[in-house]
FIKOLZA-1660 file (N, C-alpha, C; in steps of 0.1 Angstrom, whole numbers, plus 5000, padded with zeros to 4 digits):
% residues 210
   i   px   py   pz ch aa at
   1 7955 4067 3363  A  X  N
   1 7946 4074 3355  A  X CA
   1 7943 4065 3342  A  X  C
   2 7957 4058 3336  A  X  N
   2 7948 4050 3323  A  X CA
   2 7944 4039 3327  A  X  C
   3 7945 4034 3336  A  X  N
   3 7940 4023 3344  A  X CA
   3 7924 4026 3341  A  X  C
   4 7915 4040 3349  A  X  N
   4 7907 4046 3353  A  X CA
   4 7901 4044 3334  A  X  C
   5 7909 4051 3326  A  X  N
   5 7900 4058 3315  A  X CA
   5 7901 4045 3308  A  X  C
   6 7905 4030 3305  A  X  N
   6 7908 4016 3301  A  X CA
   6 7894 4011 3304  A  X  C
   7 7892 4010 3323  A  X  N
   7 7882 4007 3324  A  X CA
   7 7867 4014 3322  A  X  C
   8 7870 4026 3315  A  X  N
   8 7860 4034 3320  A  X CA
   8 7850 4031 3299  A  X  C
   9 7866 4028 3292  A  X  N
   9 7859 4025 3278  A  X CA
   9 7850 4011 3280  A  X  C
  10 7860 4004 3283  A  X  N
  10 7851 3991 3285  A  X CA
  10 7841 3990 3285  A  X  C
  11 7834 3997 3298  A  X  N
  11 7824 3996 3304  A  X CA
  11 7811 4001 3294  A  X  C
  12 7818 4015 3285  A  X  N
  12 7810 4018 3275  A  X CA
  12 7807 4011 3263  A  X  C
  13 7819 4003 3260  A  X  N
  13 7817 3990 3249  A  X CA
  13 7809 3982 3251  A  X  C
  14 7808 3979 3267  A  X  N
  14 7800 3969 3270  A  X CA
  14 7784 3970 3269  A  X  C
  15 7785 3983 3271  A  X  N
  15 7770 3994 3273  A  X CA
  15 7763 3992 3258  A  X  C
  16 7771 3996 3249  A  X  N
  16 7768 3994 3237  A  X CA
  16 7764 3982 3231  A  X  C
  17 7770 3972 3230  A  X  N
  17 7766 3959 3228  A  X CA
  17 7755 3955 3234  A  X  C
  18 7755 3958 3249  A  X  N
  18 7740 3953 3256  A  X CA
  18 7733 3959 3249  A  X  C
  19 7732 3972 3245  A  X  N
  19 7722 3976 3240  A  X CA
  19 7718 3971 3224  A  X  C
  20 7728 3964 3220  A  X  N
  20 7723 3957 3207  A  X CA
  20 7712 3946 3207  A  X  C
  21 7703 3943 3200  A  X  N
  21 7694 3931 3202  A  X CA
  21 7702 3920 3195  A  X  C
  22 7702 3907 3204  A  X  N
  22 7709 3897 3197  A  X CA
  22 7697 3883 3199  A  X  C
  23 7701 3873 3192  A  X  N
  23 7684 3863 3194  A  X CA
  23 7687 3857 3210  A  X  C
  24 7698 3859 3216  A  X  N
  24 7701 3852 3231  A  X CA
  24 7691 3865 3236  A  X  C
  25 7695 3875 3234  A  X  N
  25 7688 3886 3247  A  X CA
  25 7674 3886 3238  A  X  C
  26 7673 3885 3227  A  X  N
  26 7656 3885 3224  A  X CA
  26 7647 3870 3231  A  X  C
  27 7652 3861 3228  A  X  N
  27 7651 3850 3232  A  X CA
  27 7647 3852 3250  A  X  C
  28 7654 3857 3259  A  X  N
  28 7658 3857 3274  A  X CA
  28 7652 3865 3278  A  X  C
  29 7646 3881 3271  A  X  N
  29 7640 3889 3281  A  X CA
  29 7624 3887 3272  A  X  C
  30 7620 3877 3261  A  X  N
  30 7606 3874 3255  A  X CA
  30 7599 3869 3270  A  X  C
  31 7584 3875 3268  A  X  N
  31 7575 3873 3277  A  X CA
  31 7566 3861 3280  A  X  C
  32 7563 3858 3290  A  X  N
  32 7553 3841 3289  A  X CA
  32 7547 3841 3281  A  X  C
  33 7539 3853 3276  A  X  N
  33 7530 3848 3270  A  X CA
  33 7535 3846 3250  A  X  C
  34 7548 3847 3254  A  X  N
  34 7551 3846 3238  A  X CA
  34 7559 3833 3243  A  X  C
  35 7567 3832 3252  A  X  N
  35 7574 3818 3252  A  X CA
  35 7565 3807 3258  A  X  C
  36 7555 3811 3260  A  X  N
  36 7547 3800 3271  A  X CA
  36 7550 3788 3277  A  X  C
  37 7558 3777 3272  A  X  N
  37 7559 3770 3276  A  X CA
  37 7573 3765 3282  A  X  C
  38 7585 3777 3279  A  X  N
  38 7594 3771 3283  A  X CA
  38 7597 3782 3294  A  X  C
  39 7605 3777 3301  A  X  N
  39 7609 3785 3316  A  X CA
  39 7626 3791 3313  A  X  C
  40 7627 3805 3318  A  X  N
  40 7642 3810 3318  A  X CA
  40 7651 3801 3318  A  X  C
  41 7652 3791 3328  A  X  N
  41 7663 3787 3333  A  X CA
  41 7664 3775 3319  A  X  C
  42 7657 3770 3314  A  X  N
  42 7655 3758 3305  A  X CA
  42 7660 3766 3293  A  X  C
  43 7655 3777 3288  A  X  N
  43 7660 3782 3278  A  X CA
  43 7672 3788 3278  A  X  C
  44 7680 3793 3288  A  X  N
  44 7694 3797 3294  A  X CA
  44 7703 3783 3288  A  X  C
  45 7701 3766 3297  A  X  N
  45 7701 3759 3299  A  X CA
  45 7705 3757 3276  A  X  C
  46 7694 3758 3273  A  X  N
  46 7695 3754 3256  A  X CA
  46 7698 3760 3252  A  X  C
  47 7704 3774 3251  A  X  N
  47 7708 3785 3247  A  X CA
  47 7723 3782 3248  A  X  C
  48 7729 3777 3256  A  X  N
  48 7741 3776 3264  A  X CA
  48 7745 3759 3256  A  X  C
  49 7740 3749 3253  A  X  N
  49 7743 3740 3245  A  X CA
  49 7743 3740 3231  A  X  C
  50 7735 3749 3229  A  X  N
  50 7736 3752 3214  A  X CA
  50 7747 3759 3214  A  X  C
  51 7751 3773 3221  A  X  N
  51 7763 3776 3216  A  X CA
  51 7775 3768 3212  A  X  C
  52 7774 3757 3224  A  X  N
  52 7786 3749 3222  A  X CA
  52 7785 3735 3211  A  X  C
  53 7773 3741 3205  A  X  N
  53 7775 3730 3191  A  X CA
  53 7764 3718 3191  A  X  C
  54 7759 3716 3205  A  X  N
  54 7747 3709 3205  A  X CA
  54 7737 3711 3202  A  X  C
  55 7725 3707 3196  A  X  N
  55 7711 3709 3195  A  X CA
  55 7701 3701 3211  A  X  C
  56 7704 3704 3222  A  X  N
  56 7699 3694 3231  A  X CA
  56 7685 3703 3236  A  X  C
  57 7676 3687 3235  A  X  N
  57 7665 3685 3239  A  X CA
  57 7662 3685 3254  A  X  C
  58 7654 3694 3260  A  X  N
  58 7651 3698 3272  A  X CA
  58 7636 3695 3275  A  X  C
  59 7629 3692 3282  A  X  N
  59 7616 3694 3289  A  X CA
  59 7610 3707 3292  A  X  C
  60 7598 3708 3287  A  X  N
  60 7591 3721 3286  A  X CA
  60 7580 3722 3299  A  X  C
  61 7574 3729 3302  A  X  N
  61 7566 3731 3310  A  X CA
  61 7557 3719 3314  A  X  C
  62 7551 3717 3302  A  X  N
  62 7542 3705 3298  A  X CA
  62 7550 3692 3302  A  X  C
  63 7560 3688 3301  A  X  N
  63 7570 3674 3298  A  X CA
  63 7574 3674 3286  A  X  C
  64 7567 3685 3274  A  X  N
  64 7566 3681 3261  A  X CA
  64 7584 3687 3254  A  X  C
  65 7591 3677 3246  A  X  N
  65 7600 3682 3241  A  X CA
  65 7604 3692 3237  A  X  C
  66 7614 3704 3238  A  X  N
  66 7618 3713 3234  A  X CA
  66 7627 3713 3228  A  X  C
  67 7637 3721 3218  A  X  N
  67 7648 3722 3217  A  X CA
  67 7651 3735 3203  A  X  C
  68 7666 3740 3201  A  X  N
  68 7666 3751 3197  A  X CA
  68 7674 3741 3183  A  X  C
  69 7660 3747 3169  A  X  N
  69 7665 3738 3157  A  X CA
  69 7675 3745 3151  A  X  C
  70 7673 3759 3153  A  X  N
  70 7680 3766 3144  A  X CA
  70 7685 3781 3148  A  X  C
  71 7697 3792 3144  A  X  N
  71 7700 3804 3156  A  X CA
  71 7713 3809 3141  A  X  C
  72 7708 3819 3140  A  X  N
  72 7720 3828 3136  A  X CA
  72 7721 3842 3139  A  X  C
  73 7730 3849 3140  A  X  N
  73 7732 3865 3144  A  X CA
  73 7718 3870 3143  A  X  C
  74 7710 3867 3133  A  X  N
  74 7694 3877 3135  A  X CA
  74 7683 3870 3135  A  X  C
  75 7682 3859 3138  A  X  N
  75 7671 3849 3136  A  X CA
  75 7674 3836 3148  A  X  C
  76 7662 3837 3157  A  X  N
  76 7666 3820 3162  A  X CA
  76 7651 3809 3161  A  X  C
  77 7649 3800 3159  A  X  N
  77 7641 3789 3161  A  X CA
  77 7636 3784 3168  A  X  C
  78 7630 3780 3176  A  X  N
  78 7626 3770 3185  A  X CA
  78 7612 3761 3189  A  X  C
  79 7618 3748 3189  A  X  N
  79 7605 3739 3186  A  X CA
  79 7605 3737 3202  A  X  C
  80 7591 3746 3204  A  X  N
  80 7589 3746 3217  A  X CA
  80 7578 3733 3228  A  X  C
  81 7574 3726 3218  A  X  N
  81 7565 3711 3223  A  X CA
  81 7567 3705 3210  A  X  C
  82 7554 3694 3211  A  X  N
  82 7549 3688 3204  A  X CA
  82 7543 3692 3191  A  X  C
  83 7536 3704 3192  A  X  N
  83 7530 3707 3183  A  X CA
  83 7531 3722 3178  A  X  C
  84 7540 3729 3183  A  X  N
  84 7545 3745 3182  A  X CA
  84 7557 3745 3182  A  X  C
  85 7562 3752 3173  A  X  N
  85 7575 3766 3171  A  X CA
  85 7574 3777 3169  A  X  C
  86 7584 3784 3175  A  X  N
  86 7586 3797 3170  A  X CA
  86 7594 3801 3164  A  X  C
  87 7599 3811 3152  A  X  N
  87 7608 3822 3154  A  X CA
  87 7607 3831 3157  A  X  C
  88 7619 3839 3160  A  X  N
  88 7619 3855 3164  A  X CA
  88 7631 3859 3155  A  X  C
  89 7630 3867 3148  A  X  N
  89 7637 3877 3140  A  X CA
  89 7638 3889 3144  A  X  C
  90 7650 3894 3141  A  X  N
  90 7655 3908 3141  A  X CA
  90 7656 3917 3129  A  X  C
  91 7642 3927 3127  A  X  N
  91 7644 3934 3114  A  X CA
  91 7650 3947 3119  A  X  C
  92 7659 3953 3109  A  X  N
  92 7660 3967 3108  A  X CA
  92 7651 3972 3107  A  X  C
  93 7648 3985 3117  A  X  N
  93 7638 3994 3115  A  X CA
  93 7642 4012 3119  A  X  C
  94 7644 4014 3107  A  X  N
  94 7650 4028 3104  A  X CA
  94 7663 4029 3115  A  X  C
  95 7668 4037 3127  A  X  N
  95 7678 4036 3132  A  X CA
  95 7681 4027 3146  A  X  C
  96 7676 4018 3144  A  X  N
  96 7666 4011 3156  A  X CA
  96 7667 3994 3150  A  X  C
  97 7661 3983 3161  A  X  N
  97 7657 3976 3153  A  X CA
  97 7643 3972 3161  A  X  C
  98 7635 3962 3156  A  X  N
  98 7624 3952 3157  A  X CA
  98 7622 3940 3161  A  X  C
  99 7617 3932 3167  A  X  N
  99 7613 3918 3167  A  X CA
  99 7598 3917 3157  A  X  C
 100 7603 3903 3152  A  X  N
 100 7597 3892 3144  A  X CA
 100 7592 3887 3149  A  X  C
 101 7580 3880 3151  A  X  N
 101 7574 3869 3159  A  X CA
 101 7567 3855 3149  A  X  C
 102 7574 3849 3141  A  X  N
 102 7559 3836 3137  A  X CA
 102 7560 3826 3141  A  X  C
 103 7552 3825 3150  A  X  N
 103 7542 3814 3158  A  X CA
 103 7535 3806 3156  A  X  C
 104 7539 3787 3149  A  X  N
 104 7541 3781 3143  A  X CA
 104 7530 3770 3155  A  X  C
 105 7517 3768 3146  A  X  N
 105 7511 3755 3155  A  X CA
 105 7504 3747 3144  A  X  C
 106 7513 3732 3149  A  X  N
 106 7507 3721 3139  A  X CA
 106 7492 3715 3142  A  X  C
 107 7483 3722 3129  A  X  N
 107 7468 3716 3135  A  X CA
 107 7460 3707 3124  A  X  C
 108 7467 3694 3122  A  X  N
 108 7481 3693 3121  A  X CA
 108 7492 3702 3110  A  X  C
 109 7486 3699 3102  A  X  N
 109 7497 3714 3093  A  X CA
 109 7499 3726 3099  A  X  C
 110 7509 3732 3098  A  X  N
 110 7515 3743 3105  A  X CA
 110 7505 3756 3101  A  X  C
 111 7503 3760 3110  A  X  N
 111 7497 3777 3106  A  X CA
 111 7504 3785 3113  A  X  C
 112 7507 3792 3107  A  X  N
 112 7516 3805 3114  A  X CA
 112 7506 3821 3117  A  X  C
 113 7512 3830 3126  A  X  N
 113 7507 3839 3131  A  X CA
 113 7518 3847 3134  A  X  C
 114 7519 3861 3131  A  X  N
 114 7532 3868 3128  A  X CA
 114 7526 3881 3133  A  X  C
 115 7536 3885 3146  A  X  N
 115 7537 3897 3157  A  X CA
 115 7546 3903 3154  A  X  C
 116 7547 3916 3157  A  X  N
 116 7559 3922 3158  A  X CA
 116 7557 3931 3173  A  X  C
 117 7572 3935 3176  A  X  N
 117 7576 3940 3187  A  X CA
 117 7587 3948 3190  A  X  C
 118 7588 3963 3197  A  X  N
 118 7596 3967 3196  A  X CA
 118 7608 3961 3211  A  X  C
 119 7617 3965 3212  A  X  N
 119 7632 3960 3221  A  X CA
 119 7624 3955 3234  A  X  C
 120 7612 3961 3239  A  X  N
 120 7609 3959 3249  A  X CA
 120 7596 3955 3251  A  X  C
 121 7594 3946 3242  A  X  N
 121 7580 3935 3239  A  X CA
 121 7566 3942 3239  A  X  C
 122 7569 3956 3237  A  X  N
 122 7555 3961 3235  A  X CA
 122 7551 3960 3221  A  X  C
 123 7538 3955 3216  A  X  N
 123 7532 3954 3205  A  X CA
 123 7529 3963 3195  A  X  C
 124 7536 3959 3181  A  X  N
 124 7532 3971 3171  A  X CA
 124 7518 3963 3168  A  X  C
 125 7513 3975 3161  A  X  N
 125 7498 3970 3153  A  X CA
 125 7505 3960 3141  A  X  C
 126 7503 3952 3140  A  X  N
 126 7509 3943 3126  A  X CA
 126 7505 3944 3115  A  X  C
 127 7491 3945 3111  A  X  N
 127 7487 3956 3099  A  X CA
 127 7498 3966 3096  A  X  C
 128 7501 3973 3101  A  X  N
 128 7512 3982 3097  A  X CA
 128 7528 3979 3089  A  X  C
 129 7526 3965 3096  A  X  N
 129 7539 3959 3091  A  X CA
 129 7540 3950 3080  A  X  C
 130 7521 3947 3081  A  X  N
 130 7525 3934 3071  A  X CA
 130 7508 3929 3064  A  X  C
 131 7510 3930 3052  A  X  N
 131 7490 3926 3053  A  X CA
 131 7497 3914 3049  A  X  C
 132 7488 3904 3055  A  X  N
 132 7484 3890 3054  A  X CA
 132 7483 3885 3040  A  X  C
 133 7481 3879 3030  A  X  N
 133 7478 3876 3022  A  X CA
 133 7461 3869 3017  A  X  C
 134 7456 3876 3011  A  X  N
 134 7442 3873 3010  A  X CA
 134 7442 3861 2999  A  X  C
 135 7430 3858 2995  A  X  N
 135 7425 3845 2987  A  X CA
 135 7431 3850 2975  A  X  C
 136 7425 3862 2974  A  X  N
 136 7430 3868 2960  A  X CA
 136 7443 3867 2954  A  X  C
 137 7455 3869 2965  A  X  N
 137 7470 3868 2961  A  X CA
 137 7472 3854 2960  A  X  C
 138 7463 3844 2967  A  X  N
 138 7470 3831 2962  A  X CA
 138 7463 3825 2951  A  X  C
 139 7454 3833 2943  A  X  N
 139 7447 3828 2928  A  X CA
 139 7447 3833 2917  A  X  C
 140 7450 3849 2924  A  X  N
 140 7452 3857 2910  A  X CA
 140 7441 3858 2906  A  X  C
 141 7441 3861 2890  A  X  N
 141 7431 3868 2888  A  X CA
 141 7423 3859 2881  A  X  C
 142 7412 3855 2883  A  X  N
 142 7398 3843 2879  A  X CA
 142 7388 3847 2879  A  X  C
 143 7381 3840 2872  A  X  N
 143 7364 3847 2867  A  X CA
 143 7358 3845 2879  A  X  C
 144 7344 3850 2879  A  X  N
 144 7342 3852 2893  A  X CA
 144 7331 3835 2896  A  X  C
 145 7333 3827 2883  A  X  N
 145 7328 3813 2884  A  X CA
 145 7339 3804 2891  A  X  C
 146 7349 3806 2885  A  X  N
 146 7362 3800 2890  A  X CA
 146 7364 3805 2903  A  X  C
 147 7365 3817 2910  A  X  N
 147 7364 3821 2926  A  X CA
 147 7358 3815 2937  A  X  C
 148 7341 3814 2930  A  X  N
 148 7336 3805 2937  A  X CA
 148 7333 3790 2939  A  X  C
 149 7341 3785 2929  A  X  N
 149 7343 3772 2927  A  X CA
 149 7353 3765 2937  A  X  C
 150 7367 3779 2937  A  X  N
 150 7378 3775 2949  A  X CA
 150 7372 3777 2958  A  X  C
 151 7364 3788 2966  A  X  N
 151 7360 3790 2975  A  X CA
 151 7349 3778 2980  A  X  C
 152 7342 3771 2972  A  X  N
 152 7333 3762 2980  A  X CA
 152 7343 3751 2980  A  X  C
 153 7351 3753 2976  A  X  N
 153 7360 3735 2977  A  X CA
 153 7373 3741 2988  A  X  C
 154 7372 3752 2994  A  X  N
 154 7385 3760 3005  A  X CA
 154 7379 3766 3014  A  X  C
 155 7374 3758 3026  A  X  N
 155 7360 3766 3034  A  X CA
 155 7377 3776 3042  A  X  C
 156 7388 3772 3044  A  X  N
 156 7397 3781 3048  A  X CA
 156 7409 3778 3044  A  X  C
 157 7418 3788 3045  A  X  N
 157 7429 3781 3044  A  X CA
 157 7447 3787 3051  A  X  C
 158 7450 3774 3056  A  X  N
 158 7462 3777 3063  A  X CA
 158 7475 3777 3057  A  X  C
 159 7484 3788 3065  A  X  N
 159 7499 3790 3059  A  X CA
 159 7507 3788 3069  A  X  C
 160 7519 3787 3065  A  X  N
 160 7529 3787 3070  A  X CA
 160 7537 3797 3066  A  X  C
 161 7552 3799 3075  A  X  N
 161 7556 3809 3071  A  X CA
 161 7573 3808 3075  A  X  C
 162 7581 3817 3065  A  X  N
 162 7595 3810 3068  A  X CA
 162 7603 3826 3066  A  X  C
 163 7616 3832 3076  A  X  N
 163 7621 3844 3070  A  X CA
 163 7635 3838 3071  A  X  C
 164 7637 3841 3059  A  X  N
 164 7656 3845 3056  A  X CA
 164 7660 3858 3059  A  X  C
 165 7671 3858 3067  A  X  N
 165 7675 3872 3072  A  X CA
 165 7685 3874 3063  A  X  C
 166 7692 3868 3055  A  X  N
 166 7701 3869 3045  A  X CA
 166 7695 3882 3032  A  X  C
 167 7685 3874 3027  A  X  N
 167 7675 3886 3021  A  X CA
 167 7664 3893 3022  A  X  C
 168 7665 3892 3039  A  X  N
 168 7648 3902 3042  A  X CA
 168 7636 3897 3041  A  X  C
 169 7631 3884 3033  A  X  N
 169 7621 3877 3025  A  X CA
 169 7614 3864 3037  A  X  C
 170 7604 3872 3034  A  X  N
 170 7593 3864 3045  A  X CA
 170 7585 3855 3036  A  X  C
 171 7588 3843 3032  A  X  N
 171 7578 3835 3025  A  X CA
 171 7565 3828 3033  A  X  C
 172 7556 3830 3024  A  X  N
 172 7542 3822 3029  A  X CA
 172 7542 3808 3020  A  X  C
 173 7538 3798 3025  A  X  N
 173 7533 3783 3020  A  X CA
 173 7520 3781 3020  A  X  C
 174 7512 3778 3014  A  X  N
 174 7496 3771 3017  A  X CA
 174 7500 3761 3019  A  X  C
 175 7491 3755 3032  A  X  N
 175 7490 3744 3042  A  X CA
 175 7474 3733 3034  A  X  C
 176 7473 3727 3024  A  X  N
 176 7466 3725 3021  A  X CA
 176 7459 3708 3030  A  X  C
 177 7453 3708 3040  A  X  N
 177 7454 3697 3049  A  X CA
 177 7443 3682 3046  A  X  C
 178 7443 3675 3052  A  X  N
 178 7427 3668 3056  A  X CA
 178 7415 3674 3055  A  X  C
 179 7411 3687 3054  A  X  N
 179 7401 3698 3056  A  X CA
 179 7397 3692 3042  A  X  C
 180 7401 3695 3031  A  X  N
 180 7397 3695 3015  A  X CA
 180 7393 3684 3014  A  X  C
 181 7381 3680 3002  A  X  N
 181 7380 3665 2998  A  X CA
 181 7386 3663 2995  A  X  C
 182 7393 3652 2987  A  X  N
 182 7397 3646 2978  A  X CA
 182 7396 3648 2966  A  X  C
 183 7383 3648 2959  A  X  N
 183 7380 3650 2950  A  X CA
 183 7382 3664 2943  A  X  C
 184 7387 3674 2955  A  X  N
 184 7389 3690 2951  A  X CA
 184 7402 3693 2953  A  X  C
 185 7414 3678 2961  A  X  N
 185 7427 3683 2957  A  X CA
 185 7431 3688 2949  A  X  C
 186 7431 3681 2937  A  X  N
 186 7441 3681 2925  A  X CA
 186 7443 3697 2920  A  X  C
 187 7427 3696 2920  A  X  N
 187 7422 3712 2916  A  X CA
 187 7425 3725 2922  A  X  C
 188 7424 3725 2937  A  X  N
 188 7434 3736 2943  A  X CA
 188 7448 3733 2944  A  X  C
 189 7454 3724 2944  A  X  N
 189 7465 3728 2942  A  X CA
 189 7471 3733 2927  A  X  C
 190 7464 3732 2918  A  X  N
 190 7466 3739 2905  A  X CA
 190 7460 3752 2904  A  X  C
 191 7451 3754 2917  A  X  N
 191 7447 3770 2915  A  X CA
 191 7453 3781 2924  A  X  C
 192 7462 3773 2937  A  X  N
 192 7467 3786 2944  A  X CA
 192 7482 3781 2943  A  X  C
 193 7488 3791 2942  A  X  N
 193 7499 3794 2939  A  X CA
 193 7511 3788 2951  A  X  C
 194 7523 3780 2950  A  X  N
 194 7529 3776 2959  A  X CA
 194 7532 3783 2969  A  X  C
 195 7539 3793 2967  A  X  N
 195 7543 3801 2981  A  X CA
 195 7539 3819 2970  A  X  C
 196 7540 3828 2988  A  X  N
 196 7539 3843 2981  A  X CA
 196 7554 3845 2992  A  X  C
 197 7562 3855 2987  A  X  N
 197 7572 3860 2989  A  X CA
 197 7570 3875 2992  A  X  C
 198 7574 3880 3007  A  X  N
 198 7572 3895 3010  A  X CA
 198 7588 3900 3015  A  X  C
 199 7590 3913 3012  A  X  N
 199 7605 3919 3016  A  X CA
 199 7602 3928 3025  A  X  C
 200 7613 3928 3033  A  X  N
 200 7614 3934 3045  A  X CA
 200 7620 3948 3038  A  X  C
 201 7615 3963 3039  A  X  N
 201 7619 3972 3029  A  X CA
 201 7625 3985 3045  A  X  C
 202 7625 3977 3059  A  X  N
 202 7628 3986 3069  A  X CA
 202 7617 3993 3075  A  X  C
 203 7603 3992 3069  A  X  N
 203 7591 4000 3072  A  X CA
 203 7585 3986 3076  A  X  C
 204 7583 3981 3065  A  X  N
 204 7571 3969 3067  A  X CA
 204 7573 3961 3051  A  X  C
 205 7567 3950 3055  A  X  N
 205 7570 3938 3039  A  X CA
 205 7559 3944 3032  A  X  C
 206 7567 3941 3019  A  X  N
 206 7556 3942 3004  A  X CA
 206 7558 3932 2999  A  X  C
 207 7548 3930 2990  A  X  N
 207 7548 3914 2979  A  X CA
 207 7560 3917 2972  A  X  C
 208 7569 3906 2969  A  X  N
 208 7578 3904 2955  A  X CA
 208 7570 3901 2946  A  X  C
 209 7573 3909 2934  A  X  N
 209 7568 3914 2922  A  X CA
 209 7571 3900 2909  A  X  C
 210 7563 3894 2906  A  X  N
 210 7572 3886 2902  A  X CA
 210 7570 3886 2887  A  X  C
% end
């Protein structure tokens, strides 16, 4: 009988934990269309080397290099070609948790694109979680001569994007590329602001107030 009720906790301990999201099982049960280019067995394969302390480089679907840059208890990495990474994060969401998605493609500077998903890769609305940052948050507040002076010299502009799970904080970068003249460097980069900083508050990110 304690034989019986020994194994019978177990089995419940075990239950429990599976049921935790960790970046291996978020990582393993993520969908083609979010992993695209790498195959189960390859990411099992790098999943399994990195545990043991390696960073090794695998072949992707394409031929194109893979490999996992970075992995802790709520966040993992991966530079999945030549010219894409992803992370996936794990936020708290009230008693429950979430997936993170920013989806990192160098064109050539990185632009990022940021999904969210609940345990079982079905899609939240991401407005809900997160407004984007407009022109306005990276300039503040300027005459409406000055607005359109960045705006004819910024026909768009790309970000990047980076989360610390330590403090919840989703930073954005402007990607300022080849796109701009020359002549209008100097000048936007003195008019938009280095990075914007958002917190993960368990509902959805807000701007840090600064």
């Amino acid at each position: 009988m304690s034989r019986y009720i020994l194994s019978l906790l177990l089995l419940l301990g075990a239950a429990t934990v599976s049921a935790q999201m960790t970046p291996r099982s978020v990582v393993m049960t993520a969908p083609e269309k979010v992993q695209l280019t790498i195959d189960s067995s390859t990411m099992l394969d790098m999943l399994d080397y990195f545990d043991s302390g390696v960073a090794r480089t695998m072949k992707n679907k394409t031929g194109e290099d893979a490999v996992i840059t970075s992995m802790s208890p709520w966040d993992i990495t991966i530079q999945t070609g030549e010219a894409r990474s992803l992370t996936m994060a794990i936020l708290p969401y009230g008693k429950s948790e979430i997936i993170m998605v920013i989806d990192r493609v160098d064109t050539p500077a990185p632009d990022a694109v940021i999904s969210f998903y609940d345990s079982r890769w079905n899609a939240f609305d991401t407005r809900k979680m997160l407004a984007m940052p407009a022109l306005a948050d990276w300039i503040g507040k300027v005459t409406p001569e000055r607005r359109a002076e960045i705006e004819n010299a910024l026909p768009f502009l790309m970000v990047n994007a980076a989360y610390d799970p330590s403090t919840k904080v989703l930073t954005f970068t402007p990607q300022l590329g080849d796109y701009i003249a020359t002549e209008d460097a100097d000048m936007l980069k003195a008019a938009i602001k280095p990075q914007l900083d958002y917190v993960w508050n368990g509902k959805s990110f807000k701007p840090v107030k600064k």
